[in-house]
N, C-alpha and C positions, 0 to 999 in steps of 0.2 A: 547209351547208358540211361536211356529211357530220360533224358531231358529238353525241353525244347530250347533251342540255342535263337537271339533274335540277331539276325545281322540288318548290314546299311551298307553305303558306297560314300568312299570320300572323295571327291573330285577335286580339283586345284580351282576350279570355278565354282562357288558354290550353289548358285544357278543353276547347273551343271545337277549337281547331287539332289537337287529338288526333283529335278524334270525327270532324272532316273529314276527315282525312286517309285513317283507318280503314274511311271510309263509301267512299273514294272512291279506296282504293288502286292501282287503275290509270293515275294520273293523274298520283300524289305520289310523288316516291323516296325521301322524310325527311321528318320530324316536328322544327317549328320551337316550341318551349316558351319566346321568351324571356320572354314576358307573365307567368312567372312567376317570374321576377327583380326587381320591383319589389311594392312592399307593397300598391299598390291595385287589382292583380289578381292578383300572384300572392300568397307566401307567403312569411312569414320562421321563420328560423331554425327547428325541428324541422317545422314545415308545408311549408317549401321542399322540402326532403329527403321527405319522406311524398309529397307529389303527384309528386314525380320517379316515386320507387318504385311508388307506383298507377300513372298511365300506362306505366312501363315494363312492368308486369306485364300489362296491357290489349296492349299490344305485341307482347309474346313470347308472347302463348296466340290471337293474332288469328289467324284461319285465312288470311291471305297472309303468314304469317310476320311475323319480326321483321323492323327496319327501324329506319335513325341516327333518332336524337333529339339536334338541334343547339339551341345556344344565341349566335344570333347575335348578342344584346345581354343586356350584365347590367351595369342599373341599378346604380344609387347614385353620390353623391360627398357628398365634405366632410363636414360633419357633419350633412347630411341636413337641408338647407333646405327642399327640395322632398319633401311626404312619401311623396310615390306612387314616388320612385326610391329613396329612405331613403338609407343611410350608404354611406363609403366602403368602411367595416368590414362593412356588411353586403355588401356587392359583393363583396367578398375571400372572401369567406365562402362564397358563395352560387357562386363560381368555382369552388373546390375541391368544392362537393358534388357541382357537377354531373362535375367530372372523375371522381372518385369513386364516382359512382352509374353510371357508365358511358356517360355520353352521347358522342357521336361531334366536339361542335367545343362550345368557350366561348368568347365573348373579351367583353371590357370593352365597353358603352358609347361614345360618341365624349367628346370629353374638355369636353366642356360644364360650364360653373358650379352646375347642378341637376340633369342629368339622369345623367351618366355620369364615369367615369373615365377612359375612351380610354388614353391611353400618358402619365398621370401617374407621379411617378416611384416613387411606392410601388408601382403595379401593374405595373413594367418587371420584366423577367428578372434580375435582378441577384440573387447567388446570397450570404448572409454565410455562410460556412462556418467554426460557430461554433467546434467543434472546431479546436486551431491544426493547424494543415497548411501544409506550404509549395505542396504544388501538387498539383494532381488531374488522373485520365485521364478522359477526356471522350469518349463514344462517343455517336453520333443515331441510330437506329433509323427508318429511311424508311417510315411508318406506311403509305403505299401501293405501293411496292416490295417491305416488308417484308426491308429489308436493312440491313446496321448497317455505320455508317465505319468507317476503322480510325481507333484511336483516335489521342486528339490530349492531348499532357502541357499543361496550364493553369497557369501561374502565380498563386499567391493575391497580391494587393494588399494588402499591410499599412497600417493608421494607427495610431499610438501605441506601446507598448513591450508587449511581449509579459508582463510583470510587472502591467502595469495591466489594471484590470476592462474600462475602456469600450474597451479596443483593439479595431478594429475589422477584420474582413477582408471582402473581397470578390474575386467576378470575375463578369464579364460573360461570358453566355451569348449567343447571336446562331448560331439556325440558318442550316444550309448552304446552302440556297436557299428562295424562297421555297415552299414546304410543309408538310406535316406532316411532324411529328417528336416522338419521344419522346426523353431526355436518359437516359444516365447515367453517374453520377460518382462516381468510384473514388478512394478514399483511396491515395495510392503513397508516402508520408513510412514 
């Protein structure tokens, strides 16, 4: 159909998925790590982060260059019934290092009772913007056009009285179409 399609390998080691991909780089266009998002192959907390860092560094010195390292699934839910997916906490956790350590895609799990988070509502976009503000400028950054909206003024959702501790704010975030995109939000009060 005249499109170029990129695939990867997922292995149950994700070790495994690095070393293949590396041996085999003609084949693969990304390097698929989720295996090490859950506790009984990959790694938690300071170990998560540390095997990011080694394979990324395995990576960038490979003689085909660097290349994404995506996170199609990241384990965890609830309070970790199932140990090989662990916590929801640890899933939240484990989302932010890989944004962090510089990987190319994260997203949650499918929203299962043991295995994953999917689009529960702790793991939605929903933004508390603890500092009181009445409202923020909102710009998306088209991470493969590399081009940014003009920005957009956001109303904050208040609950409770602005005197009280637990007041709460919010606003929903909800990209421009479905892609990628980076956020950012601007204090205008």
């Amino acid at each position: 159909m005249g499109r170029k399609a990129y695939v990867t390998t997922m292995q149950f080691d994700p070790s495994m998925s690095v070393r293949q991909v590396l041996t085999n780089h003609e084949i693969y266009s990304f390097i698929e790590i989720s295996q090490n998002n859950q506790n009984s192959r990959g790694g938690k907390g300071p170990a998560h982060w540390d095997n990011i860092m080694n394979w990324r560094k395995k990576i960038a010195t490979h003689s085909a260059g660097p290349m994404p390292m995506n996170n199609e699934k990241v384990y965890g839910s609830g309070e970790g019934v199932n140990y090989s997916a662990g916590t929801e906490t640890e899933a939240v956790n484990r989302f932010w290092r890989n944004i962090f350590a510089g990987c190319a895609a994260s997203r949650f799990h499918r929203p299962a009772e043991t295995w994953g988070s999917g689009i529960n509502k702790r793991v939605q976009i929903n933004l508390d913007p603890w500092i009181y503000m009445d409202s923020l400028k909102v710009k998306w950054l088209d991470i493969d056009n590399l081009t940014w909206s003009e920005p957009e003024l956001v109303k904050v959702e208040w609950e409770g009285y602005i005197t009280d501790w637990g007041k709460r704010g919010s606003i929903k975030l909800t990209t421009p179409s479905n892609r990628s995109y980076l956020v950012l939000l601007e204090d205008v009060d």
